[in-house]
C-alpha positions, 0 to 999 in steps of 0.5 A: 809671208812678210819681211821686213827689209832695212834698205839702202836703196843701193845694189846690195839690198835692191838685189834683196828685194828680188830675192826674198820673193824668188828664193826664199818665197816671201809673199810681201816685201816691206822695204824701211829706209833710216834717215840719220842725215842722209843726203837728199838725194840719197833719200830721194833715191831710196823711196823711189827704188823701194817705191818701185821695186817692193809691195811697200815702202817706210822712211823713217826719221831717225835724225834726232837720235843720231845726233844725240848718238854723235854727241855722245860720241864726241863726248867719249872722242870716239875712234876705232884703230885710228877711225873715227866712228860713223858707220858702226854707230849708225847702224844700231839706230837703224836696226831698231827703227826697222824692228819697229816697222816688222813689229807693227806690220806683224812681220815673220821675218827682218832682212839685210843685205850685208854680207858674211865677211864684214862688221854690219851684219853683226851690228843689225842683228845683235838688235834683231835678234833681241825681239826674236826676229827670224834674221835673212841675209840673202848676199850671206846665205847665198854666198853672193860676190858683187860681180854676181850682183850686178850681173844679176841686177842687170838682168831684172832691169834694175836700175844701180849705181854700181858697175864692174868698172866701179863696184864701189860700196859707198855708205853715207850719213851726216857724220861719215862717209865709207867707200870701199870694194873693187881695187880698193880691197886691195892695200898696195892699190892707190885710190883714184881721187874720183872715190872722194867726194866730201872732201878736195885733194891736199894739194888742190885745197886752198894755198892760205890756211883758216883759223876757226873757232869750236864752243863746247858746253858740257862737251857738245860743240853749239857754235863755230866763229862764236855762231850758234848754230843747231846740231845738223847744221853746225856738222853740215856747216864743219863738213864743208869747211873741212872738206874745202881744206881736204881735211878728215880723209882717212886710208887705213888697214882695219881689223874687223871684229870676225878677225879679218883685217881689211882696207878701208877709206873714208871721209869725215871732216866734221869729224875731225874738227869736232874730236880734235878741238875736243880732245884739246880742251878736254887737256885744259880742263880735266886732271892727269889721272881723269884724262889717263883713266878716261883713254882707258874708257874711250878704247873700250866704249869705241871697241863696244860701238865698233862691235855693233853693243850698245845695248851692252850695260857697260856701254851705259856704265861707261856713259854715265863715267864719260858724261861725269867727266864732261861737267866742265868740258865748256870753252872754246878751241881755235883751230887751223885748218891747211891742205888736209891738216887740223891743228889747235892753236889756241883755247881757253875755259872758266874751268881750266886748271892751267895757272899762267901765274904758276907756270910762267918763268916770269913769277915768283908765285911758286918757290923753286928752291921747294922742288929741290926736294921733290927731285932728291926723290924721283926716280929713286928706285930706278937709280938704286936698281942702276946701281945695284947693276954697276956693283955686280958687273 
């Protein structure tokens, strides 16, 4: 029998590899590795492991569809309870891509090695699922602990980065970074500074502040300081400005789609920047009712990313709605960056419904005395009802 592994190159899914041929009896494991901005190293470390420890090996590159998965998240200001998406998008591009290797190796199976308690196993498997594929989760089925991992893989001579000191699960892409497990689990625990490694600490982040400048185009950021940079290094360029600034670390209690909630940290300065600049132009130039309408549709096309259904129709409905909206999100956004902190200062746009000749208090282009009538009337109901009140005290 052949399998099929989506693989890390990290503790929970080296430890699957064993496993799927000691537990589950399976004759050839085929381990796949996603490449969605992944670190070099990380990269490096996959291949070598899989290389190593399965009967073969596949890199996969899917950078091209996870920048046009950021772009729609940027477009959409795509956060979840207050965190900005990057793991849960990542992970249907992943499974599809591993679908694509079991199809073309005439697997019997797919495998992951997410665990029973969180978000992922759902994300990978409503994809699995939909071609049919037997679904394994050896750290689900076997009801494994970390603990027990270790321990484990410490016994087959597998080589990980994990220990029972720190039993951190860290999960990296181009946009985000998540590090969770151990102390961390625990909400009244205070992270050392040691998890962190995109990002300085406020206090240790430089003592001047930066100002830098976003440009957008149909509400794609294409240049930062008016350079025009391509998609992975102008998010690259932004995660190092922003973590030299301790921007874009979030702590948070977050609630998991199984209903659980859960402490989680993570790291996204790039992130930051871009959905702050955008959210701010995006005030510039769209109506009140097109902004109010679309906070609507942003918290439900961030609850579909989050719950792993992206190939949900509404998730393509509401996409055609958000891309609408985006036709006159072009301009540029100044932004000023100061010990964890990201605030706009600045911004202008060809399609800006802002009128400085309407709204200044130093012309005469609108005539006050107009208003006198408009105000006769607001609140009109409210002051009958106030006053309906006072009459029958």
């Amino acid at each position: 029998m052949k399998v099929v592994l989506a693989y890390s190159g990290g503790l929970d899914t080296t430890v699957c590899i064993f496993l799927l041929r000691e537990r589950y009896g399976f004759d050839e494991v085929i381990t796949a590795t996603v490449d969605i901005g992944l670190p070099e190293s990380e990269l490096r470390r996959a291949e070598e492991r899989g290389k190593r420890y399965a009967d073969r090996h596949y890199t996969i590159d899917a950078r091209k569809e996870f920048l046009e998965a950021i772009h729609r998240l940027i477009k959409a200001n795509g956060d979840y309870e207050g965190y900005v998406l990057g793991t849960a998008i990542a992970r249907p591009i992943i499974a599809e891509k591993v679908a694509e290797v079991a199809i073309s190796e005439k697997a019997d199976a797919v495998a992951h090695g997410c665990t029973g308690k969180g978000n992922d196993q759902l994300r990978f498997e409503n994809v699995f699922r939909q071609y049919n594929f037997r679904v394994v989760a050896p750290v689900r089925e076997l009801n494994l602990t970390r603990e027990w991992e270790i321990e484990y893989a410490r016994q087959h001579g597998i080589e990980v980065p994990a220990t029972k000191e720190r039993p951190y699960s860290v999960d990296e892409n181009l946009w985000s970074r998540s590090i969770e497990g151990g102390n961390l689990e625990n909400p009244a625990f205070i992270p050392p500074e040691e998890i962190y490694e995109w990002t300085t600490s406020p206090e240790k982040a430089p003592e001047r502040p930066e100002v830098i400048k976003i440009s957008f185009e149909k509400g794609v950021p294409v240049a930062v300081n008016d350079r025009e940079l391509e998609p992975f290094e102008l998010v690259r360029f932004l995660n190092e400005i922003g973590g030299r600034h301790g921007i874009g670390r979030t702590d948070m209690i977050e609630d998991r789609v199984l209903g659980l909630k859960a402490r989680e940290n993570y790291e996204h300065p790039a992130a930051t920047i871009l959905i702050t600049a955008h959210r701010d132009l995006e005030r510039l130039v769209l109506s009140r009712r097109e902004l109010k309408f679309k906070k609507i549709v942003e918290e439900e096309w961030a609850e579909l990313v989050y719950y792993g259904l992206t190939n949900d129709p509404l998730y393509e409905a509401l996409n055609a709605f958000i891309d609408k909206t985006q036709e006159r999100v072009t301009g540029w956004v100044k932004l000023r960056l100061y010990k964890g902190s990201v605030m706009p200062v600045a911004r202008g746009s060809e399609f800006a419904l802002y009128s400085e000749e309407l709204v200044s208090f130093d012309t005469k282009a609108i005539d006050q005395k107009l208003s006198e009538g408009f105000a006769a009337f607001h609140g009109l109901q409210g002051r009958i009802y106030q006053r309906l009140k006072r009459e029958r005290l």
